[in-house]
PLY file of the C-alpha trace (Angstrom):
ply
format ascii 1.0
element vertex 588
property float x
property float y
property float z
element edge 586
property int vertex1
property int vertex2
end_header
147.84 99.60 84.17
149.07 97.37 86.95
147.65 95.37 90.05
146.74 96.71 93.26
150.30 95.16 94.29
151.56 93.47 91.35
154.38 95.22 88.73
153.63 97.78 86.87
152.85 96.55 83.06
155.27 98.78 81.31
159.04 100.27 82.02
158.59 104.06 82.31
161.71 104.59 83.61
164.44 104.88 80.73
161.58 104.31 77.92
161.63 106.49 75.15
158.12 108.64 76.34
156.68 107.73 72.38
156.78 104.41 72.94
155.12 104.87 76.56
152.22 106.58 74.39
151.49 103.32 72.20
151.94 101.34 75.59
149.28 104.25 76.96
146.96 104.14 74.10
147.18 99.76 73.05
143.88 99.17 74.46
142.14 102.01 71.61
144.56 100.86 69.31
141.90 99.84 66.50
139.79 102.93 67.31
142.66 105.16 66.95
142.85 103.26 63.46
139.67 103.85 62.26
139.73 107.48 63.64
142.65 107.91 61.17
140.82 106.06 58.23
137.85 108.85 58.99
139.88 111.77 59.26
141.13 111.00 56.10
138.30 110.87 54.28
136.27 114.16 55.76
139.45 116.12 55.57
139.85 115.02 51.69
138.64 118.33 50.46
141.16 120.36 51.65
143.79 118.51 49.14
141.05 117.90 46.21
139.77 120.99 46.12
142.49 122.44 43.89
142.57 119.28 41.66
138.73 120.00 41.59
139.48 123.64 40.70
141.71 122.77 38.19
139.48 120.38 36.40
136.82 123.20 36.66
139.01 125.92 35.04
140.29 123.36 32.36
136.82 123.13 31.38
136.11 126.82 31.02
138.99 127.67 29.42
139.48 124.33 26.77
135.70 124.11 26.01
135.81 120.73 27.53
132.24 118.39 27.75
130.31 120.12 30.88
130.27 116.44 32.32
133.43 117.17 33.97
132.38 120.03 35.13
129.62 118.21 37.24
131.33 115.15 38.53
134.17 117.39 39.93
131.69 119.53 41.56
129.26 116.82 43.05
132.54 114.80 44.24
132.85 117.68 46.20
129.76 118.80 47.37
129.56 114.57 48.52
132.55 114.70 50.61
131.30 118.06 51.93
127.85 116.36 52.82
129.32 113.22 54.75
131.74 115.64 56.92
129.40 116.54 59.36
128.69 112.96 60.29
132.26 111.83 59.49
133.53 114.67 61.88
131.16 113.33 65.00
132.43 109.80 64.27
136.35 111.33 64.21
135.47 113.33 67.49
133.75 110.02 69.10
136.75 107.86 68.17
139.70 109.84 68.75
138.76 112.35 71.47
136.65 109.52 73.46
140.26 107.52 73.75
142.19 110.38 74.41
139.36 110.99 77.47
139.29 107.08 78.29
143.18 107.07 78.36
143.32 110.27 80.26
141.04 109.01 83.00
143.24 105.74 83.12
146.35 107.39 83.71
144.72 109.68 86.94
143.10 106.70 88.09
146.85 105.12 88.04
147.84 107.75 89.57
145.65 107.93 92.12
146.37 104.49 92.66
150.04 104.23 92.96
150.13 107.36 95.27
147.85 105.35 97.79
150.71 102.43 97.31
153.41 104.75 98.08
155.27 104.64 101.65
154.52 107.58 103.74
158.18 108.42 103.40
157.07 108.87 99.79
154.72 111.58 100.74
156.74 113.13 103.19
159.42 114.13 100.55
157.21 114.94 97.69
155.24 117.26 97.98
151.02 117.66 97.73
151.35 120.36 94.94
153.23 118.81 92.95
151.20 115.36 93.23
148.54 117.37 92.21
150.15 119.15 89.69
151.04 115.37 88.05
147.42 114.64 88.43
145.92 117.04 86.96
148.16 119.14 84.41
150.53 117.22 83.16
147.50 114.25 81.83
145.81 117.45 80.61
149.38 118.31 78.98
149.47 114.48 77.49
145.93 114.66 76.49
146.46 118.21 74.46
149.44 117.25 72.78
147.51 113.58 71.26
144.78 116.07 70.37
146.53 118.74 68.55
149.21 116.32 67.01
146.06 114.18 65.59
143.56 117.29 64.62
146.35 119.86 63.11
149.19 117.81 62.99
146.94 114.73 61.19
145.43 117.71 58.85
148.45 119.15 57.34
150.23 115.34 56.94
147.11 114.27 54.80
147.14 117.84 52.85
150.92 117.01 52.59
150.63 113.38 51.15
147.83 114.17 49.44
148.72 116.99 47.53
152.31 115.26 46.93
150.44 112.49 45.39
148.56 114.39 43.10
151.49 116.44 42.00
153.10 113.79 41.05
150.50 112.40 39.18
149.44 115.39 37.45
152.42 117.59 37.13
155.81 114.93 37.61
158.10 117.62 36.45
157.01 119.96 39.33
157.82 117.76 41.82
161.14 118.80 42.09
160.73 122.33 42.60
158.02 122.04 45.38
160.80 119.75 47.36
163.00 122.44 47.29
160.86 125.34 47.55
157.77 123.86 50.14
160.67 123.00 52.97
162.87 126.26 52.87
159.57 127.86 52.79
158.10 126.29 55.84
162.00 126.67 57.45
161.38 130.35 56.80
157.87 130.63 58.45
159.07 128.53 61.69
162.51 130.46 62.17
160.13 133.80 62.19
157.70 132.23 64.65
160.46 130.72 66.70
161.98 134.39 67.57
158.74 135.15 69.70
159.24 132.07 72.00
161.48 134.43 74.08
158.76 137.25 74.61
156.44 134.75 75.45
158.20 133.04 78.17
159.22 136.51 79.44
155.14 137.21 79.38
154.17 133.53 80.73
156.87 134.22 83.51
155.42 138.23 84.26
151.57 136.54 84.51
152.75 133.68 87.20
154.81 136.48 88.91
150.97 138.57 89.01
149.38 135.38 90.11
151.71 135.02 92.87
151.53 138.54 94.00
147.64 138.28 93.98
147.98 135.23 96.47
149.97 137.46 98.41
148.00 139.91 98.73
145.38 137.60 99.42
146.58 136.24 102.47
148.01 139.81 103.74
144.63 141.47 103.27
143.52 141.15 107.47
147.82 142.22 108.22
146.90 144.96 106.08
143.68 146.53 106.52
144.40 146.25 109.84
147.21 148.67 109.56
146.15 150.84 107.47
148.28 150.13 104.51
145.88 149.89 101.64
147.68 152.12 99.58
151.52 150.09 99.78
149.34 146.98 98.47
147.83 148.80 95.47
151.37 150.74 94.86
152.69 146.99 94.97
150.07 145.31 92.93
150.41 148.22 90.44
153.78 148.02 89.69
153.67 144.19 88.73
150.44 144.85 86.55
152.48 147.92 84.40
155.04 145.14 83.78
152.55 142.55 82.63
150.94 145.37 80.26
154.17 146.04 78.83
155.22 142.95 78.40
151.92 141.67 76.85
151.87 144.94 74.53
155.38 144.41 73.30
154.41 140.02 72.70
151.54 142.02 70.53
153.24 144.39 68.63
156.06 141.13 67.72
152.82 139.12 67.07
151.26 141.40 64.30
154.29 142.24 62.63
155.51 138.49 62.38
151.45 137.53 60.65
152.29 140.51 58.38
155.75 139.01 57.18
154.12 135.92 57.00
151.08 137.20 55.12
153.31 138.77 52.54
156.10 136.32 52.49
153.36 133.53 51.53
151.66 135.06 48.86
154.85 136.92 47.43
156.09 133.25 47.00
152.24 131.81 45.90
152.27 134.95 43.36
155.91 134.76 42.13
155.04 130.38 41.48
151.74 131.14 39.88
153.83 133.61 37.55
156.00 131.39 36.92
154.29 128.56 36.49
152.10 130.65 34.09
155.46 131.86 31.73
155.94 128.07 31.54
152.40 127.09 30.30
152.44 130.27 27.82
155.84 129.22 26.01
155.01 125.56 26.55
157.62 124.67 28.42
156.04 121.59 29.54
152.82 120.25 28.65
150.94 121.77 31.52
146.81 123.26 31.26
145.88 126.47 32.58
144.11 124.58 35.39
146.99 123.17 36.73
148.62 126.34 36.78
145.85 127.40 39.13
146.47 123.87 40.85
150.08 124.31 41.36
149.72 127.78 42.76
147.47 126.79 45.30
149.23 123.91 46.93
151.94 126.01 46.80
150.37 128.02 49.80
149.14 124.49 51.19
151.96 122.29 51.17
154.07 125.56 52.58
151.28 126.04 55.43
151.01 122.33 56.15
154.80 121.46 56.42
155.52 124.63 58.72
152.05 123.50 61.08
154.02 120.22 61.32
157.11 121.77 62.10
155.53 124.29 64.62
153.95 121.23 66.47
157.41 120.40 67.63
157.41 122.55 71.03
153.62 121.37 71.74
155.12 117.76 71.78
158.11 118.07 73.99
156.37 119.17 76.94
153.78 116.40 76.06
156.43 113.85 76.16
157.97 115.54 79.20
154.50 115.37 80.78
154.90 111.87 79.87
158.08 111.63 81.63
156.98 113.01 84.70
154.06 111.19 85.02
156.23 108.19 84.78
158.48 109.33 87.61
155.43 108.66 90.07
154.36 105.92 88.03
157.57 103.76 88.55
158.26 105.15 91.77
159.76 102.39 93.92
158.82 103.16 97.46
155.76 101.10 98.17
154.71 99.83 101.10
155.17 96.02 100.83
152.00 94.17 101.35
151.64 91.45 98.84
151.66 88.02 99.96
151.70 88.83 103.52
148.84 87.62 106.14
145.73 89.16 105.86
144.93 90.70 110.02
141.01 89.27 110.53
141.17 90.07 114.58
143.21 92.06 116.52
143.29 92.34 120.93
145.71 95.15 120.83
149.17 93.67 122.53
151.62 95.27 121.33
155.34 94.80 121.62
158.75 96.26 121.06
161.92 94.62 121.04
164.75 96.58 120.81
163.10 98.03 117.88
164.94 101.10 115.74
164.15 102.87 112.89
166.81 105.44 110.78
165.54 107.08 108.24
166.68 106.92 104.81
167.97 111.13 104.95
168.91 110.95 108.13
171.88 108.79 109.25
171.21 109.21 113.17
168.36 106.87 114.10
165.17 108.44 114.83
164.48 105.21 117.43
166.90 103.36 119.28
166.72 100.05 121.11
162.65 101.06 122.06
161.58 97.77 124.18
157.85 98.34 125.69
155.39 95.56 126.12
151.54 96.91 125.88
148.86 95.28 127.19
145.38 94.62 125.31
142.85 97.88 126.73
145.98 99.55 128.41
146.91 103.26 127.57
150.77 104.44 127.05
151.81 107.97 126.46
154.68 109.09 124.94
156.29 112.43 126.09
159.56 114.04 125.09
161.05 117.09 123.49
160.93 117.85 119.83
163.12 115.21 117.85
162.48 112.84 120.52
161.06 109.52 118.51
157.27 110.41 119.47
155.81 110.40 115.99
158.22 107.82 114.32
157.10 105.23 117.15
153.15 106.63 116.09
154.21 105.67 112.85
155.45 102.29 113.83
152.37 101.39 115.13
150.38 102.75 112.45
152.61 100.56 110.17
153.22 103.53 108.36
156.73 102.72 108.48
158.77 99.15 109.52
161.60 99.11 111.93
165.03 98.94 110.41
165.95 96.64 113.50
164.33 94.67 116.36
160.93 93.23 116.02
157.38 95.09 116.26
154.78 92.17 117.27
151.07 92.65 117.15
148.98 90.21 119.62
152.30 88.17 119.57
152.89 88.32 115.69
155.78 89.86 113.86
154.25 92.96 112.29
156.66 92.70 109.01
154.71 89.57 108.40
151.58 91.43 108.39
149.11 93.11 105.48
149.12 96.45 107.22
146.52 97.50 105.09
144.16 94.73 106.99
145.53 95.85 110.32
144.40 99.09 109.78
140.87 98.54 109.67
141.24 98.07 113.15
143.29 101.50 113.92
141.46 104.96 114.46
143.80 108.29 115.03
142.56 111.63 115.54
145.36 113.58 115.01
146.50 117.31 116.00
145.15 119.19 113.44
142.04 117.21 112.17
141.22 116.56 108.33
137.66 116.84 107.21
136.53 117.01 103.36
134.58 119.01 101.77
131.34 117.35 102.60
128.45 116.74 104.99
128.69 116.07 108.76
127.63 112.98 108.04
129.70 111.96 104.71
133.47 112.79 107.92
131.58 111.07 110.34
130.64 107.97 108.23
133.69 108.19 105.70
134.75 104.68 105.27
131.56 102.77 106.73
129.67 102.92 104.29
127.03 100.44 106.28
126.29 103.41 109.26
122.93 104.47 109.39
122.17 107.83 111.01
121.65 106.19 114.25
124.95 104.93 114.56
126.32 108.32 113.42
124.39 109.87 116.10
125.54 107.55 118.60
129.06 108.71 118.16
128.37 112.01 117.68
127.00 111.96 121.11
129.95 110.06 122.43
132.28 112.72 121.30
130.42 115.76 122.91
129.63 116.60 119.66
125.97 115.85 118.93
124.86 118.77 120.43
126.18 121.25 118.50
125.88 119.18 115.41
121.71 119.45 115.98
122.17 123.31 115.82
123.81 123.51 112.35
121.58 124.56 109.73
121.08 121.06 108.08
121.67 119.06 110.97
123.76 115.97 109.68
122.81 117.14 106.07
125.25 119.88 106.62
128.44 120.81 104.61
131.30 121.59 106.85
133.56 123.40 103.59
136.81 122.82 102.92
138.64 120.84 105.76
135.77 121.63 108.05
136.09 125.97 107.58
132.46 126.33 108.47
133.41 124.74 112.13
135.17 125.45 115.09
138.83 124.18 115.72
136.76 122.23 118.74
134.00 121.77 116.78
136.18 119.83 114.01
137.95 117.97 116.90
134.82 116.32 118.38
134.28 115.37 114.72
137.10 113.37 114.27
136.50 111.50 117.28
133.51 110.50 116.19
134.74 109.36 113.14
137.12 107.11 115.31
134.38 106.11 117.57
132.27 104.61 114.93
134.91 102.33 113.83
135.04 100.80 117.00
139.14 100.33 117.01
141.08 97.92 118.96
143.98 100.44 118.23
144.12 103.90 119.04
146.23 106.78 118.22
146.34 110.27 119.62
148.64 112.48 118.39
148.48 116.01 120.34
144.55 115.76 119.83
144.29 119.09 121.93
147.01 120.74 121.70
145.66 123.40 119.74
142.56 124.23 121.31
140.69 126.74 124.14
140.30 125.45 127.66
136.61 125.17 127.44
137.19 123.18 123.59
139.57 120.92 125.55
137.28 120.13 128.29
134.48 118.56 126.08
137.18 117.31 123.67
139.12 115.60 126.87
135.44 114.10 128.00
134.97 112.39 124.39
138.37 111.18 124.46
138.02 109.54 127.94
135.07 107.47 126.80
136.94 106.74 123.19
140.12 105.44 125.48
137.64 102.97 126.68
138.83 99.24 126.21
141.13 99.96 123.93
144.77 99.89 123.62
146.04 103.49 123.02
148.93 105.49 122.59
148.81 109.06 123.03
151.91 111.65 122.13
150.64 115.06 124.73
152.23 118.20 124.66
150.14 119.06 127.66
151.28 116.83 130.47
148.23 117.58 132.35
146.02 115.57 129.76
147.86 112.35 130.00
147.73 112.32 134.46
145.34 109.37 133.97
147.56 107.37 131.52
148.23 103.74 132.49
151.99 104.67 132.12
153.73 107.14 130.70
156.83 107.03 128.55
159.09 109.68 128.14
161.87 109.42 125.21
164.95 111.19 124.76
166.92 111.33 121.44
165.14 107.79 119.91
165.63 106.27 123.65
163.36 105.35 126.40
164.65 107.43 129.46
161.85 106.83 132.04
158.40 104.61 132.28
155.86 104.97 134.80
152.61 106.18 135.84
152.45 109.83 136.80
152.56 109.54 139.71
155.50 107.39 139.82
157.05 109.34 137.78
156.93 112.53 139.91
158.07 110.09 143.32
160.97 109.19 141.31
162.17 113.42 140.10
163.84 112.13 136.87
163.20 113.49 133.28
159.49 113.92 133.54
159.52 115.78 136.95
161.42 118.62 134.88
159.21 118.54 132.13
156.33 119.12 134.45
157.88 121.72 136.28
159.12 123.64 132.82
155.44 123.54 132.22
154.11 125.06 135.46
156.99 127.94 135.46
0 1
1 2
2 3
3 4
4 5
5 6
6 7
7 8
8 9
9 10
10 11
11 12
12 13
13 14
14 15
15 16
16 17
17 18
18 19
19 20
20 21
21 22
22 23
23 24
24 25
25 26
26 27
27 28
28 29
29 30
30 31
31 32
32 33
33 34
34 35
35 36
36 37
37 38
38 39
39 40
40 41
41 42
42 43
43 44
44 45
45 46
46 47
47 48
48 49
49 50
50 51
51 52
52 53
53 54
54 55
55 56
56 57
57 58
58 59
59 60
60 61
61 62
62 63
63 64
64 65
65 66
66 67
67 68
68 69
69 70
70 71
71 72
72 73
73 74
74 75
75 76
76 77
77 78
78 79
79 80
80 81
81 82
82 83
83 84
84 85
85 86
86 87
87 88
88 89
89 90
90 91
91 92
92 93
93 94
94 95
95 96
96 97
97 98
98 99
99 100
100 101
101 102
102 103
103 104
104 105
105 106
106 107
107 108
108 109
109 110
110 111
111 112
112 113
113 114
114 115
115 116
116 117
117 118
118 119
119 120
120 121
121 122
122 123
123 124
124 125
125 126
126 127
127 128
128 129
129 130
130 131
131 132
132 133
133 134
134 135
135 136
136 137
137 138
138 139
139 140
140 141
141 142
142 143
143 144
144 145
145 146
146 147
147 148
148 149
149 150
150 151
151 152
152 153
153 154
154 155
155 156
156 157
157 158
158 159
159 160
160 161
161 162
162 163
163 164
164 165
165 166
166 167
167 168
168 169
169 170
170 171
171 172
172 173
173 174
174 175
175 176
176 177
177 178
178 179
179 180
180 181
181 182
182 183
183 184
184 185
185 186
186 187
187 188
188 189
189 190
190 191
191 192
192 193
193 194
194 195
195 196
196 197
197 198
198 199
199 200
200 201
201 202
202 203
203 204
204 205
205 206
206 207
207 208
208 209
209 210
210 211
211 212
212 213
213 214
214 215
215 216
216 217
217 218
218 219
219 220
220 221
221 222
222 223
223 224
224 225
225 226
226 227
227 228
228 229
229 230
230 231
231 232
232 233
233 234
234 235
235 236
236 237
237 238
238 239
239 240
240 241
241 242
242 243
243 244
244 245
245 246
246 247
247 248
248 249
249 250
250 251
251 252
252 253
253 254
254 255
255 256
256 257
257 258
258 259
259 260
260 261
261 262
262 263
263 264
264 265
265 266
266 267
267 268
268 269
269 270
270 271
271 272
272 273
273 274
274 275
275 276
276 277
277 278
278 279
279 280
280 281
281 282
282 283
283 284
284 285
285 286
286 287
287 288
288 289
289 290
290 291
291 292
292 293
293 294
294 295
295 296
296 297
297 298
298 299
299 300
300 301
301 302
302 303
303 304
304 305
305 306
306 307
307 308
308 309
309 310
310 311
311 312
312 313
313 314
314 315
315 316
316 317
317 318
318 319
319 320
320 321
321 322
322 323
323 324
324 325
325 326
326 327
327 328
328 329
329 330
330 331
331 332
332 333
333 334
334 335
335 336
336 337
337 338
338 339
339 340
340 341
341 342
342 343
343 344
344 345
345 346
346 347
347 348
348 349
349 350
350 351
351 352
352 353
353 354
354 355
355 356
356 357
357 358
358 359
359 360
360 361
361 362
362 363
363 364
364 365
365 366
366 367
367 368
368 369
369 370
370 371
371 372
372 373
373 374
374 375
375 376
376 377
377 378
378 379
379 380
380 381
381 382
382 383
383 384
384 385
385 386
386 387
387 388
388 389
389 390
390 391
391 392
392 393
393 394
394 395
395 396
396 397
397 398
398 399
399 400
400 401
401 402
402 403
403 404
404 405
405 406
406 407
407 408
408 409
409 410
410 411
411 412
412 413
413 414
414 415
415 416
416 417
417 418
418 419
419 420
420 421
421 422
422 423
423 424
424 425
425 426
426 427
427 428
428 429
429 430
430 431
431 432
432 433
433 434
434 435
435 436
436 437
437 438
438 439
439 440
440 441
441 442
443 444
444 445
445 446
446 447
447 448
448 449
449 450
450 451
451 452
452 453
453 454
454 455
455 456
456 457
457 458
458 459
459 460
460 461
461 462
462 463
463 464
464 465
465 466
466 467
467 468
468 469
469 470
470 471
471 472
472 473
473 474
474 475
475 476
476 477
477 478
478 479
479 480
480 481
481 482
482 483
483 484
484 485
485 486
486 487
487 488
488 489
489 490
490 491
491 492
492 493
493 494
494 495
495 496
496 497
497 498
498 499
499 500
500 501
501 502
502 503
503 504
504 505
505 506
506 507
507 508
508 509
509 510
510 511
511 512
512 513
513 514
514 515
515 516
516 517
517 518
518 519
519 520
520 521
521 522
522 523
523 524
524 525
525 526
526 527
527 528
528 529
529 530
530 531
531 532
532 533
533 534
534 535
535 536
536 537
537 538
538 539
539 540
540 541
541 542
542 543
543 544
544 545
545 546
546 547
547 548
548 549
549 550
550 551
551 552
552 553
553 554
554 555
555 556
556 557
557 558
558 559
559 560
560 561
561 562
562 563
563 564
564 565
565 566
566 567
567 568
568 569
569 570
570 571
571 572
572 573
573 574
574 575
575 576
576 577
577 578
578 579
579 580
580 581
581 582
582 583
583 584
584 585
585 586
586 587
């Protein structure tokens, strides 16, 4: 599909989606092939059968020798024998590269979205990553299904049954051009009128499944007052409307099989009359069997060409699955890390010159002129109102983002020149809120080091106050924390994440409000495991809570992208600027 960091392979972007599909599918290409070859050949009954049946009832009704009564049968009952394995071979060829290609294009995917900037991410949103992911390839893989099951089916029924027309009855050929299209036409124009009711029942279902997630999430807001009854009266009301709706799609559903029903063998009847009159008063030199022949692909060719035709909204929101897909594909915002120097060791100097940073939406620059010199081991934090610059300089040291001016050097080295990807092995952050997977204490703990054994998990555990209640969970390290840690305290998944940034031993450390949201007591033993994480290291920490950051080698607080005031606290306070107003907004 493409390299870690290299070009993509193929233009999505302006590409007609079919052609995207052969790009998709070249490496099956001669599997697809033979798939074709074998659907062919166990689908081959379908369009002999009434050249079989014709041959049969020519040989009842002219006398003819019995031989060719048995050949046609035992071709027949051959095919017939051979589908079973021909139809595991079709499913193994065609459905295995639809899979194999399916997987390919997550795992692209998946790939290019961990390319993307973090600007990227911040505009698009997870659902609808997701919903790339994991619909629209099932979307793309449906469509190649159907198309090759029922829309392969009623193209070799089609050529197949054209082909022995035209062999056995030339002079029909005509008529069946005429009569086979308008036919189908007919059938598709009747189906097409309930698209309408079922968009108007798809749309009534989602507006049910959003009213159940509503009442979902209201269900404590409304047991607690009492108002049971309003959610039902609600809930009832939307579920009326889907039963109507889905009554009335049934009611247009059984009348339109009817019409169809009797429109197809009205026509099938009113040919085989025909066609009948014709043989009696030897019109053409036709047998009674291919009466019966033309009479029944009649009803095929007619069924076949309409299938084809109603394939047509199945493939346009394939090939608009293949579109969107595409748009993530080809997406141009990636961070830039090819060819760039590879970061084997890192002291943790950092420095900014007159660095700023404007965002592409914005216009006003988020940072402005931001000159700071860190030492290796030496702790800054960054305080400020909202808006301030606090987590676009995080960001800047994270590398999730470059400045659009100045320079950002790491141990003395321009950072643009830098594989940030390297660099990061030797960053930890523990962030506000913190982000565990579905997965065992151990599995957070470890994620990424693959090489920890349960003493070194331990070892940080105990480090970040959190060993303690980690031995009191059922399954000790064994245990499953659910769904971004939902079996665990807010404190409880704190202490986790600094463990998980303790056993990476960092040189580079980032706290972003790491307890901020949390009880005094939670704070206390979170605060204690941060103080020994802060250890050595060069860290930056962004506080809401002044009174966590007293012991800060010097603080920084920002205004409006700028650096207004740096000092220790204590400093700070002497000096009754900016951060002597913060603390005393705090203490009112």
């Amino acid at each position: 599909m493409a390299s870690p960091e290299g070009p993509l392979d193929h233009r999505y972007s302006g590409e007609h989606p079919v052609r995207t599909l052969a790009y998709l599918f070249r490496a099956d290409r001669w599997r697809l092939l033979a798939a074709f070859v074998v659907f062919t050949v166990k689908h081959s009954p379908i369009w002999l059968l009434p050249l079989v049946t014709a041959a049969i009832v020519d040989t009842v009704v002219l006398h003819l020798p019995l031989a060719r009564l048995w050949s046609s049968a035992g071709l027949i009952m051959v095919i017939l024998l051979i589908n079973p394995p021909l139809h595991l071979l079709w499913v193994r060829l065609m459905y295995g590269s639809v899979r194999r290609t399916g997987t390919a294009l997550r795992s692209a995917l998946c790939t290019r979205m961990q390319q993307l900037s973090i600007g990227y991410h911040s505009r698009v949103s997870a659902g609808v990553l997701q919903t790339k992911v994991v619909r629209d390839v099932e979307t793309v893989e449906q469509m190649v299904q159907q198309t090759s099951e029922t829309g392969l089916g009623a193209a070799t029924v089609l050529i197949g049954g054209l082909v022995i027309i035209t062999i056995r009855t030339p002079q029909f050929l005509p008529v069946f051009f005429l009569v086979v299209p308008v036919a189908a036409l007919l059938v598709v124009r009747l189906r097409s009128r309930l698209r309408r009711h079922n968009e108007i029942f798809r749309q009534e279902v989602e507006h049910l499944s959003s009213r159940v997630s509503e009442m979902t999430r209201l269900i404590s807001i409304t047991r607690a007052h009492g108002l049971e009854r309003d959610a039902l009266r609600r809930m009832d009301a939307t579920l009326r409307r889907v039963l109507d709706s889905g009554q009335r799609l049934d009611l247009l559903n059984g009348r339109f099989a009817s019409l169809t029903w009797v429109f197809l063998n009205a026509l099938g009847v009113s040919f085989l009359t025909g066609a009948a009159l014709i043989a009696y008063f030897e019109v053409w030199p036709i047998t009674p069997g291919d009466v019966v022949m033309l009479s029944a692909f009649l009803t095929t060719l007619t069924n076949s060409t309409s299938t084809l035709m109603g394939l047509t909204p199945v493939i346009t929101k394939g090939l608009e699955s293949v579109r969107s897909i595409g748009e993530v594909l080809q997406a141009p915002e990636l961070e830039q890390n090819a060819g760039k120097a590879e970061v084997s060791d890192v002291r943790g100097a950092v420095e900014f010159r007159n660095v700023g940073y404007v965002y592409e939406e914005g216009g006003r620059p988020a940072v402005r002129d931001f000159t700071l010199s860190v030492s290796p081991g030496e702790t800054v934090a960054l305080v400020g109102a909202s808006g301030a610059g606090k987590s676009t300089v995080l960001n800047l040291i994270i590398g999730f983002i470059r400045p659009t001016s100045g320079q950002l050097l790491l141990d003395g080295t321009d950072m643009n020149t830098l594989d940030l990807r390297s660099y990061r092995h030797f960053v930890s952050v523990v962030p506000q809120e913190s982000i565990l997977f579905e997965g065992t204490v151990r599995e957070n703990v470890a994620y990424g080091m693959d090489s920890a054994d349960d003493e070194t998990v331990r070892g940080a555990l105990r480090d970040a106050n959190a060993l303690e209640f980690v031995d009191r969970l059922p399954n000790g390290l064994d245990t499953v924390v659910g769904e971004n840690g939902a079996r665990l305290s807010g404190g409880q998944r704190q202490r986790l994440a600094i463990a998980r940034a303790l056993i990476r031993n960092p040189r580079v450390l980032i706290l972003d409000e790491a307890t901020s949201a949390l009880d005094t007591h939670s704070e206390a033993l979170v605060q204690q495991a941060l103080t020994r994480l802060v250890t050595g290291r060069t860290t930056f920490v962004v506080a809401h809570r002044l009174s966590t950051i007293r012991n800060a080698d010097r603080i920084v607080v920002m205004r409006d992208g700028g650096i207004e005031e740096i000092g220790s606290h204590t400093e700070l306070l002497r000096r009754g600027g900016a951060y002597t107003t913060l603390q005393s907004a705090q203490l009112a």
